[in-house]
Residue, then its C-alpha position, 0 to 999 in steps of 0.5 A: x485451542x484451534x490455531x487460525x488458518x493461515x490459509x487464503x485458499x478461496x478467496x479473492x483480492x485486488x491490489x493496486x500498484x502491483x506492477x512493482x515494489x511492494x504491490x507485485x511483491x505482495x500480489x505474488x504472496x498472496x497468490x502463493x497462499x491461495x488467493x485469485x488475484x486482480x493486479x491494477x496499475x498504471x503501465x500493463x506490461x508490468x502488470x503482465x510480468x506480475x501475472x506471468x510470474x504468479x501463473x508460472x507457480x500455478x497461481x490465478x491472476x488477471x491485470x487491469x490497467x487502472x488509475x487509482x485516481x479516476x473513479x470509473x477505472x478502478x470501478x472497472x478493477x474492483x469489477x474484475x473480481x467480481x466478473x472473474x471469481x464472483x466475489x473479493x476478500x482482499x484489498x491492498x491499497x497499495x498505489x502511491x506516489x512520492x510527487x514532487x519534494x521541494x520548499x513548499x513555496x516552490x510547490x505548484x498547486x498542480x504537484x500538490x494535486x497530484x501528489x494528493x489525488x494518487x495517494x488520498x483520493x485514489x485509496x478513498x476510490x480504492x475503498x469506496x468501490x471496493x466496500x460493498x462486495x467485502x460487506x457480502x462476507x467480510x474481509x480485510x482492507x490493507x493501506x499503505x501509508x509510509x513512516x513519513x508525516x506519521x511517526x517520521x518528519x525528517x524528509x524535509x520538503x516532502x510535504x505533500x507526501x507526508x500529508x498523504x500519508x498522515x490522512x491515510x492513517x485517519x482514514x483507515x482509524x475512520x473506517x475501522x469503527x464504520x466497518x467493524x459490524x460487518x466483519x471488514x478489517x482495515x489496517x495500515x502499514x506504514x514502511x520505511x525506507x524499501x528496496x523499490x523503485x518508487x524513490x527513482x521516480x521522485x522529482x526533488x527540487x531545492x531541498x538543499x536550501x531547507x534541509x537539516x544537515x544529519x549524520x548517521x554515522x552507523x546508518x540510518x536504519x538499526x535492525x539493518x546493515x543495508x539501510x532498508x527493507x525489502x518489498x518481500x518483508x512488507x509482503x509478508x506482513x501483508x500476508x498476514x494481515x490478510x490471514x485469519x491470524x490477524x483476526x481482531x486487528x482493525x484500526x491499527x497502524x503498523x511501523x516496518x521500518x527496521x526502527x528508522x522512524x524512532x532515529x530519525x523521528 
Protein backbone atom coordinates (compact mmCIF):
# COMPACT_ATOMS: atom_id res chain seq x y z
CA UNK A 1 0.00 0.00 0.00
CA UNK A 2 1.36 3.59 -0.86
CA UNK A 3 1.08 5.83 2.23
CA UNK A 4 -0.72 9.45 0.72
CA UNK A 5 1.62 12.42 0.61
CA UNK A 6 1.18 14.49 3.46
CA UNK A 7 3.20 16.86 1.06
CA UNK A 8 1.66 20.40 -0.25
CA UNK A 9 4.84 20.80 -1.94
CA UNK A 10 3.61 22.76 -5.30
CA UNK A 11 0.40 23.79 -4.63
CA UNK A 12 -1.26 27.12 -4.15
CA UNK A 13 -3.94 28.21 -1.60
CA UNK A 14 -6.05 31.33 -0.49
CA UNK A 15 -7.19 31.84 3.17
CA UNK A 16 -9.36 34.31 4.19
CA UNK A 17 -9.15 35.79 7.84
CA UNK A 18 -5.33 35.14 7.95
CA UNK A 19 -4.46 38.40 9.72
CA UNK A 20 -5.33 36.32 13.27
CA UNK A 21 -6.47 33.36 14.95
CA UNK A 22 -7.13 30.41 13.19
CA UNK A 23 -6.69 31.99 9.55
CA UNK A 24 -2.74 33.12 10.17
CA UNK A 25 -2.29 30.18 12.49
CA UNK A 26 -3.48 27.91 9.58
CA UNK A 27 -1.63 29.97 6.76
CA UNK A 28 1.52 29.74 8.29
CA UNK A 29 1.08 25.64 8.50
CA UNK A 30 0.17 25.40 5.14
CA UNK A 31 3.00 27.60 4.19
CA UNK A 32 5.39 25.18 6.32
CA UNK A 33 4.05 22.25 4.32
CA UNK A 34 4.91 23.73 1.12
CA UNK A 35 2.19 25.71 -0.12
CA UNK A 36 2.34 29.61 -1.71
CA UNK A 37 0.10 31.20 0.09
CA UNK A 38 -2.47 34.16 -0.49
CA UNK A 39 -3.20 35.68 3.08
CA UNK A 40 -6.83 38.33 2.69
CA UNK A 41 -8.25 40.22 5.36
CA UNK A 42 -9.74 43.24 6.15
CA UNK A 43 -6.60 45.10 7.97
CA UNK A 44 -2.93 44.62 6.05
CA UNK A 45 -0.80 45.22 8.73
CA UNK A 46 -1.68 42.13 10.01
CA UNK A 47 -1.76 40.42 7.00
CA UNK A 48 1.80 41.68 6.58
CA UNK A 49 2.89 40.06 10.09
CA UNK A 50 1.52 36.90 8.72
CA UNK A 51 3.64 37.23 5.60
CA UNK A 52 6.82 38.13 7.30
CA UNK A 53 6.66 35.41 9.61
CA UNK A 54 5.97 32.82 6.59
CA UNK A 55 8.80 34.41 4.65
CA UNK A 56 11.36 34.32 7.87
CA UNK A 57 11.00 30.29 7.54
CA UNK A 58 11.71 30.30 3.87
CA UNK A 59 7.93 30.38 2.75
CA UNK A 60 5.92 32.21 -0.04
CA UNK A 61 3.27 34.32 0.81
CA UNK A 62 1.46 37.57 -0.62
CA UNK A 63 -1.48 39.83 1.29
CA UNK A 64 -4.31 41.00 -0.32
CA UNK A 65 -6.57 43.34 1.46
CA UNK A 66 -10.22 41.82 0.91
CA UNK A 67 -13.67 42.03 2.14
CA UNK A 68 -15.00 38.39 1.87
CA UNK A 69 -18.47 40.24 1.52
CA UNK A 70 -17.73 42.26 -1.46
CA UNK A 71 -17.41 40.59 -4.56
CA UNK A 72 -15.17 42.51 -6.60
CA UNK A 73 -12.33 42.48 -3.52
CA UNK A 74 -12.12 38.74 -3.17
CA UNK A 75 -12.20 38.28 -7.06
CA UNK A 76 -9.21 40.32 -6.76
CA UNK A 77 -7.57 37.72 -3.86
CA UNK A 78 -8.58 34.61 -5.87
CA UNK A 79 -6.91 36.54 -8.61
CA UNK A 80 -3.75 37.07 -6.54
CA UNK A 81 -3.14 33.32 -7.07
CA UNK A 82 -3.50 33.04 -10.26
CA UNK A 83 -1.24 36.14 -11.18
CA UNK A 84 1.37 34.89 -8.76
CA UNK A 85 1.78 31.08 -8.94
CA UNK A 86 -0.77 30.27 -12.02
CA UNK A 87 -2.75 28.11 -10.34
CA UNK A 88 -4.98 27.61 -6.71
CA UNK A 89 -5.29 23.92 -4.76
CA UNK A 90 -6.29 25.38 -1.44
CA UNK A 91 -8.95 27.57 0.02
CA UNK A 92 -9.77 28.08 3.43
CA UNK A 93 -12.74 30.10 4.09
CA UNK A 94 -11.89 31.13 7.24
CA UNK A 95 -13.39 35.08 7.56
CA UNK A 96 -16.22 35.59 10.01
CA UNK A 97 -17.54 37.52 12.62
CA UNK A 98 -19.36 37.07 15.72
CA UNK A 99 -21.56 40.56 15.22
CA UNK A 100 -23.75 41.29 17.55
CA UNK A 101 -25.40 38.94 20.64
CA UNK A 102 -28.53 40.05 22.25
CA UNK A 103 -32.38 39.02 22.58
CA UNK A 104 -33.42 39.02 19.11
CA UNK A 105 -36.15 41.61 19.29
CA UNK A 106 -33.22 44.11 20.46
CA UNK A 107 -31.43 42.86 16.79
CA UNK A 108 -31.41 45.72 14.25
CA UNK A 109 -31.99 44.51 10.96
CA UNK A 110 -28.32 46.18 10.12
CA UNK A 111 -26.61 43.68 12.69
CA UNK A 112 -28.35 40.70 11.57
CA UNK A 113 -26.94 42.05 8.03
CA UNK A 114 -23.70 42.11 8.84
CA UNK A 115 -23.36 39.35 10.73
CA UNK A 116 -24.73 37.48 7.56
CA UNK A 117 -23.18 39.12 4.96
CA UNK A 118 -19.48 38.06 6.44
CA UNK A 119 -20.25 34.77 7.66
CA UNK A 120 -22.63 33.30 4.62
CA UNK A 121 -22.28 35.68 1.95
CA UNK A 122 -18.79 36.29 2.23
CA UNK A 123 -17.96 32.26 1.93
CA UNK A 124 -20.45 32.02 -0.77
CA UNK A 125 -18.29 34.75 -2.40
CA UNK A 126 -15.00 33.03 -1.38
CA UNK A 127 -16.40 30.01 -3.01
CA UNK A 128 -17.89 31.21 -6.28
CA UNK A 129 -14.82 33.17 -7.24
CA UNK A 130 -12.65 30.42 -6.32
CA UNK A 131 -14.37 27.23 -8.24
CA UNK A 132 -13.31 27.63 -11.38
CA UNK A 133 -9.46 27.57 -11.12
CA UNK A 134 -9.87 24.55 -8.55
CA UNK A 135 -12.05 22.59 -11.39
CA UNK A 136 -8.69 23.03 -13.60
CA UNK A 137 -6.86 20.21 -11.21
CA UNK A 138 -8.84 19.48 -8.37
CA UNK A 139 -8.41 20.61 -4.95
CA UNK A 140 -9.85 21.13 -1.39
CA UNK A 141 -12.00 23.87 0.00
CA UNK A 142 -12.17 23.97 3.92
CA UNK A 143 -14.96 26.17 5.68
CA UNK A 144 -15.09 27.22 9.10
CA UNK A 145 -18.30 27.06 10.64
CA UNK A 146 -18.22 26.92 14.64
CA UNK A 147 -20.18 24.21 17.04
CA UNK A 148 -22.85 27.12 17.64
CA UNK A 149 -26.31 26.56 15.62
CA UNK A 150 -24.82 23.06 14.53
CA UNK A 151 -24.41 20.81 17.37
CA UNK A 152 -24.37 23.66 20.34
CA UNK A 153 -27.33 26.02 21.35
CA UNK A 154 -26.42 27.09 24.63
CA UNK A 155 -24.86 30.83 23.36
CA UNK A 156 -28.34 32.21 23.85
CA UNK A 157 -28.66 35.54 22.00
CA UNK A 158 -26.25 34.63 19.34
CA UNK A 159 -28.82 33.97 16.88
CA UNK A 160 -27.19 35.53 13.84
CA UNK A 161 -24.33 33.85 14.66
CA UNK A 162 -25.56 30.34 15.09
CA UNK A 163 -27.87 30.79 11.57
CA UNK A 164 -24.31 31.73 9.82
CA UNK A 165 -22.85 28.83 10.90
CA UNK A 166 -25.71 26.33 10.56
CA UNK A 167 -26.20 27.30 6.75
CA UNK A 168 -22.46 26.98 6.07
CA UNK A 169 -22.78 23.43 7.29
CA UNK A 170 -25.63 23.04 4.34
CA UNK A 171 -23.77 24.87 1.87
CA UNK A 172 -20.71 22.80 2.00
CA UNK A 173 -22.96 19.18 2.07
CA UNK A 174 -24.39 21.13 -1.14
CA UNK A 175 -21.22 21.66 -3.01
CA UNK A 176 -19.75 18.19 -1.77
CA UNK A 177 -22.10 16.40 -4.62
CA UNK A 178 -21.88 19.29 -6.93
CA UNK A 179 -18.19 19.22 -7.11
CA UNK A 180 -17.29 15.40 -6.24
CA UNK A 181 -16.85 14.66 -10.27
CA UNK A 182 -14.33 17.40 -10.44
CA UNK A 183 -11.84 15.90 -7.85
CA UNK A 184 -12.77 19.32 -5.57
CA UNK A 185 -13.31 18.20 -1.92
CA UNK A 186 -15.15 20.40 0.37
CA UNK A 187 -15.42 19.91 4.10
CA UNK A 188 -16.28 22.15 7.36
CA UNK A 189 -14.82 22.40 10.62
CA UNK A 190 -16.93 23.36 13.30
CA UNK A 191 -14.43 24.77 16.60
CA UNK A 192 -15.43 25.49 19.57
CA UNK A 193 -14.26 27.75 22.21
CA UNK A 194 -10.48 28.96 20.70
CA UNK A 195 -7.75 30.68 22.07
CA UNK A 196 -8.24 33.85 19.15
CA UNK A 197 -9.04 37.20 19.54
CA UNK A 198 -12.51 37.10 17.73
CA UNK A 199 -14.45 36.83 20.95
CA UNK A 200 -12.95 40.38 22.20
CA UNK A 201 -14.58 42.03 19.20
CA UNK A 202 -18.08 40.78 20.14
CA UNK A 203 -20.72 43.41 20.98
CA UNK A 204 -23.02 41.45 23.73
CA UNK A 205 -26.09 43.53 24.58
CA UNK A 206 -28.63 42.26 27.39
CA UNK A 207 -28.09 38.72 27.28
CA UNK A 208 -28.31 38.72 31.10
CA UNK A 209 -32.20 39.02 30.40
CA UNK A 210 -32.41 35.84 28.39
CA UNK A 211 -30.07 33.71 29.26
CA UNK A 212 -30.19 29.95 30.98
CA UNK A 213 -27.96 30.17 34.38
CA UNK A 214 -25.46 26.94 33.95
CA UNK A 215 -22.78 25.92 35.97
CA UNK A 216 -19.65 23.76 34.92
CA UNK A 217 -18.27 23.26 37.83
CA UNK A 218 -15.17 21.21 36.48
CA UNK A 219 -15.14 23.26 33.19
CA UNK A 220 -16.72 23.82 30.35
CA UNK A 221 -14.51 21.84 27.82
CA UNK A 222 -13.69 17.90 29.00
CA UNK A 223 -10.43 17.21 27.11
CA UNK A 224 -8.92 20.60 28.35
CA UNK A 225 -7.99 21.80 31.56
CA UNK A 226 -7.56 25.61 30.11
CA UNK A 227 -11.42 25.59 28.77
CA UNK A 228 -10.38 26.14 25.06
CA UNK A 229 -8.58 25.06 22.21
CA UNK A 230 -5.62 26.64 20.34
CA UNK A 231 -5.78 28.32 16.81
CA UNK A 232 -2.47 25.72 16.24
CA UNK A 233 -4.94 22.70 16.91
CA UNK A 234 -7.22 23.88 14.31
CA UNK A 235 -4.37 24.48 12.13
CA UNK A 236 -3.42 21.08 11.95
CA UNK A 237 -6.67 19.64 11.04
CA UNK A 238 -6.51 22.28 8.27
CA UNK A 239 -3.54 20.78 7.19
CA UNK A 240 -4.66 17.62 7.04
CA UNK A 241 -7.90 18.11 5.13
CA UNK A 242 -5.51 19.92 2.64
CA UNK A 243 -3.40 16.80 2.28
CA UNK A 244 -3.88 13.79 0.16
CA UNK A 245 -4.51 11.95 3.40
CA UNK A 246 -7.61 13.30 3.51
CA UNK A 247 -8.26 12.09 0.14
CA UNK A 248 -12.20 10.73 0.25
CA UNK A 249 -13.35 13.20 2.59
CA UNK A 250 -15.99 15.77 1.24
CA UNK A 251 -19.10 16.75 2.63
CA UNK A 252 -18.34 16.29 6.11
CA UNK A 253 -18.50 18.39 9.08
CA UNK A 254 -15.71 17.86 11.80
CA UNK A 255 -16.23 19.02 15.61
CA UNK A 256 -12.81 20.26 17.35
CA UNK A 257 -14.28 21.46 20.46
CA UNK A 258 -12.41 19.31 23.25
CA UNK A 259 -16.24 17.49 23.33
CA UNK A 260 -17.65 21.09 24.73
CA UNK A 261 -20.82 20.72 22.29
CA UNK A 262 -21.76 17.20 23.76
CA UNK A 263 -21.66 19.20 27.70
CA UNK A 264 -23.14 21.81 26.49
CA UNK A 265 -25.42 20.81 23.51
Amino acid sequence: MQLPSQSLTGRVALVTGAGSGIGRASAKTLAYAGTAVVLTGTTLEDLQETEQEIKNHGGRAVSICADVSKSNEIKAAVEAAIGNWGRLDIVLANAGTNGVWAPLESLTEEEWDKTLDVNLKGTFLTLKHSIPHLKKQGGSVIVTASVNGTRMFSNTGATAYACSKAAQVAMVKMLALEWARQQVRINVICPGAIQTEIHDKTVTRGLEEIRVPVEYPEGEVPLSPDDSGTAGQVAQLVWFLATDAASHITGTEIYIDGAQSLLQG
